[in-house]
C-alpha positions in Angstrom: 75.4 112.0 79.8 77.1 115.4 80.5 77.1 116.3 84.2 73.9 119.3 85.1 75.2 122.4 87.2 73.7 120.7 90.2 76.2 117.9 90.0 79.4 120.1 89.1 78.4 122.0 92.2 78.2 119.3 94.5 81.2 117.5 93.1 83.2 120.6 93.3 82.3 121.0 97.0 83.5 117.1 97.4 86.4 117.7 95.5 87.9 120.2 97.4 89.0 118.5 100.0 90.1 115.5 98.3 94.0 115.3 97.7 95.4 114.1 94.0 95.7 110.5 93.7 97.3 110.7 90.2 100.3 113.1 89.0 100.9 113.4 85.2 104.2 114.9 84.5 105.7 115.8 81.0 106.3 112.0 80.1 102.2 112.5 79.2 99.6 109.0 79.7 102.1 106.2 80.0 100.9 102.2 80.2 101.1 102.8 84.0 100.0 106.5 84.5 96.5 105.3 82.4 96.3 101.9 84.4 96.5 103.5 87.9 93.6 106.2 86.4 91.4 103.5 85.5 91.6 101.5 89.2 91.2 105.1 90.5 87.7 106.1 88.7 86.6 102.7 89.2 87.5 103.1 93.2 86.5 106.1 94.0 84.2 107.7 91.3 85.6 111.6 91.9 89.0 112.3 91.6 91.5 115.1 91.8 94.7 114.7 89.3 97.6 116.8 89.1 99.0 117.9 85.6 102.7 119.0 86.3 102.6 120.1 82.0 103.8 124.0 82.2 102.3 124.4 79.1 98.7 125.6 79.5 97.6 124.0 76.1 99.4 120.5 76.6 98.0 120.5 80.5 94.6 121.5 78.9 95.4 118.6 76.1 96.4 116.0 78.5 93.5 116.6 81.2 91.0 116.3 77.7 92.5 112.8 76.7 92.5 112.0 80.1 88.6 112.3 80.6 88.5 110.3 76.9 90.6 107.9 78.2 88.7 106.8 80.5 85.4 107.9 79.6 85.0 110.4 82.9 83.4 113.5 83.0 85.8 116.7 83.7 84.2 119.1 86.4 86.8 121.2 86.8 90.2 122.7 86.4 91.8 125.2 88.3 95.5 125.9 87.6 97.3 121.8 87.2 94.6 120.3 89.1 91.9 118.4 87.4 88.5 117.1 88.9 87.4 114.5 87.3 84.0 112.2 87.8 82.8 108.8 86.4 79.8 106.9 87.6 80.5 103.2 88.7 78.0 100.9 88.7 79.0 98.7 91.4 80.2 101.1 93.8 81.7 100.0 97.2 80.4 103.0 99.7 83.5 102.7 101.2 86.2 103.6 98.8 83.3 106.2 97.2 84.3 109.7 97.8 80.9 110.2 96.7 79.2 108.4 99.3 81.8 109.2 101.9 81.2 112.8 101.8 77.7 112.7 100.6 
């Protein structure tokens, strides 16, 4: 279910202060890159990546198979850094930024 405007707004307020917990760089979604995304979503729910791609179209490419990767949501992108949301079921409030920030 795609995010409402509501949500984006919110999240983007959370986001902002977060710091990126993931870096892709031009070696693209390796074993390990795709791995440490997953534990990531599943953790924390909202996340902030960095794309270190110069090109706009492969950062724009890599963010998009990023999100289908792991089946999150994208809320934003602003120059190489990518906000990117996925609901857990069995969130721990503690490791939520979410709930931290809520």
């Amino acid at each position: 279910m795609p995010l409402t405007q509501e949500q984006k707004k919110q999240y983007k307020s959370i986001g902002h202060h977060l710091k990126p917990v993931l870096t892709v760089a031009d070696n693209g979604l390796a074993e390990g890159v795709l791995a440490e995304y997953e534990r990531a979503l599943s953790d924390h729910e909202l996340i902030k990546v960095k794309v270190n791609i110069l090109d706009r179209e492969a950062r724009l490419q890599a963010i998009a198979e990023l999100c289908k990767a792991g089946k999150g949501d994208l809320v934003q992108v602003i120059g190489k850094m990518a906000l990117i949301y996925r609901k857990n079921p069995k969130v721990n409030k503690q490791l939520s930024n979410i709930h931290r920030f809520h």
